[in-house]
N, C-alpha and C positions, 0 to 999 in steps of 0.2 A: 697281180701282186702289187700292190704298195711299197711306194719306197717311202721310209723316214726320213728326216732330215739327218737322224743319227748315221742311218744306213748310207743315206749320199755322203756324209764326211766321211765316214770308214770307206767306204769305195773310192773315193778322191785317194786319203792317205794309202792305198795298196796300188793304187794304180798301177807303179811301176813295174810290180811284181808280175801282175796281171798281164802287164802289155810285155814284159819279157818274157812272159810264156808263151803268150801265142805267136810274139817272132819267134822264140825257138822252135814252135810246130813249122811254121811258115819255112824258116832255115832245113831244118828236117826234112819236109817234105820237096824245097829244093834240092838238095841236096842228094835224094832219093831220084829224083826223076834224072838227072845228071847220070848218078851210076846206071842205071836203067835203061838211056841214051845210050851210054857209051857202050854198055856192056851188047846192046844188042848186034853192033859191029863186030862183035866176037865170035868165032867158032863157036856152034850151038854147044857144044862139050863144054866149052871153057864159061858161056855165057850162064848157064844154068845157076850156076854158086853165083854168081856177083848182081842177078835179076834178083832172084830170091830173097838174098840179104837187102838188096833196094827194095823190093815191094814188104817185107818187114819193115826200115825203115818208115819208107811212107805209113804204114798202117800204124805204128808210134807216132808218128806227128801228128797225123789227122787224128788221133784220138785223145791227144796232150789238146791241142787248139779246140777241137766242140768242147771239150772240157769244162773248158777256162769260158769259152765263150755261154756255156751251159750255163754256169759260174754267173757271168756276169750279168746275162740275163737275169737272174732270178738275184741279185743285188747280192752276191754272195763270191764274189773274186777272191781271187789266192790272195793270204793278206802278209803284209811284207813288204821289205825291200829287195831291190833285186840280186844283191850278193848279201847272204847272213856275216859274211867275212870275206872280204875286196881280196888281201894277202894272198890267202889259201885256194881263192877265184885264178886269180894273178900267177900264181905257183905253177897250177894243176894247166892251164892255156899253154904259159911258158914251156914248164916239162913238154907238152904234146907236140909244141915245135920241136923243141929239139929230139925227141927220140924220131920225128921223119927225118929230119936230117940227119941224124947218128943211121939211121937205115938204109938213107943211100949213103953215106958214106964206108960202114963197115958191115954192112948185110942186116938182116934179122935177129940172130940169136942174142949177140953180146945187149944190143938197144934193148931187145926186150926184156931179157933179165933185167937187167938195169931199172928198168919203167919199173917193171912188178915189184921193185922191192924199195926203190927209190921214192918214187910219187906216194905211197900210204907214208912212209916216214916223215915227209914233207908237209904232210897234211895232219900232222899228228898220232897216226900208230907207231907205236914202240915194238911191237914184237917182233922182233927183226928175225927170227927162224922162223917162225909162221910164216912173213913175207918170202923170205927165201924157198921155202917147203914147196909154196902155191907157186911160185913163178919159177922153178927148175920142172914143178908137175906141168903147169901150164901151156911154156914152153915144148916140152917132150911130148904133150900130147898135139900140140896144134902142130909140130914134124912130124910125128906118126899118121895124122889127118891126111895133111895138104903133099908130105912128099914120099911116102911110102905107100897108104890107102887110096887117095886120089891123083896118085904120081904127077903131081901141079911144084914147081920150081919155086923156091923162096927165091928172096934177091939175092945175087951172090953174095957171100959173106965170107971173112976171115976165117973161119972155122970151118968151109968146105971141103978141105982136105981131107978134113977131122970124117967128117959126113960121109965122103967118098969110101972111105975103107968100112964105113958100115955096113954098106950095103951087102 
C-alpha cells in the first residue's frame, strides 16, 4: 500500500491518539499479567474469578493494540487527540482514586453507590434517578454475586451490621 504525503501528515497529526492506544493495550495487558500472578498464589477456589477476569483483561488489550497497530500499518491510525476533553479525562482518573480510598476506608457499599451516581454526573449525565436506579441495582446484585452465591467477603464496610442480620 501506498502512502501519500496526505496520508503521512494525517498520520503525523493522530499520532498521539494512536500511540495512547497501544500504551493503553500495553498497560492492559500489564496489568492483566500482574492480577494473573498474583492471583495464582491463591486458593484454587478463590483463584478462578480473579485468573479469568485477568485473562479477559489481557484478551482486551491484546486486541485494542493489533488494532491500532493493524491501523497503522495500513496508514489508517485512530485519528485524534488523546483526551477529546482533558477535564472530564481529569475528573473520571480523580474519581477512581478516590472511590479505592473511600473503599479502604469505609467498605464497599457506601463508595460504590456514590461512584455509580456520582462519576456519570460528573461527566455530564443529568438523570439523576436513572443513576441512582442502576447503582442501588448494581450494587445489590454484585452482593447477591460475591457474598450470598459465591460466599467471597467484601471489604469490611460500615454497613456490615446492616448485612449481618440479612443473612
Amino acid at each position: 500500500m501506498e502512502v501519500t504525503p496526505q496520508a503521512a501528515a494525517e498520520t503525523a497529526r493522530s499520532g498521539a491518539r494512536s500511540l495512547a492506544e497501544i500504551g493503553f493495550a500495553a498497560l492492559l495487558v500489564a496489568t492483566a499479567v500482574a492480577v494473573i500472578a498474583t492471583a495464582a498464589s491463591y486458593p484454587t477456589e478463590s483463584a478462578a474469578y480473579p485468573i479469568a477476569i485477568g485473562a479477559g483483561i489481557a484478551a482486551l488489550g491484546l486486541w485494542i493494540g493489533l488494532r491500532e497497530l493493524i491501523r497503522r500499518q495500513r496508514g489508517n491510525p485512530t485519528p485524534g487527540g488523546f483526551a477529546e476533553h482533558g477535564p472530564r479525562l481529569a475528573i473520571g482518573v480523580a474519581t477512581l482514586v478516590a472511590y479505592f480510598v473511600a473503599v479502604s476506608l469505609l467498605g464497599f457499599i457506601l463508595p460504590s453507590l456514590a461512584l455509580c451516581i456520582l462519576l456519570p454526573a460528573a461527566v455530564g449525565f443529568r438523570r439523576w434517578g436513572l443513576s441512582a436506579a442502576v447503582a442501588i441495582i448494581s450494587v445489590v446484585f454484585i452482593l447477591l454475586v460475591f457474598v450470598y452465591a459465591l460466599e467471597r467477603p467484601i471489604p469490611p464496610d460500615i454497613l456490615s451490621p446492616f448485612l449481618g442480620r440479612l443473612r
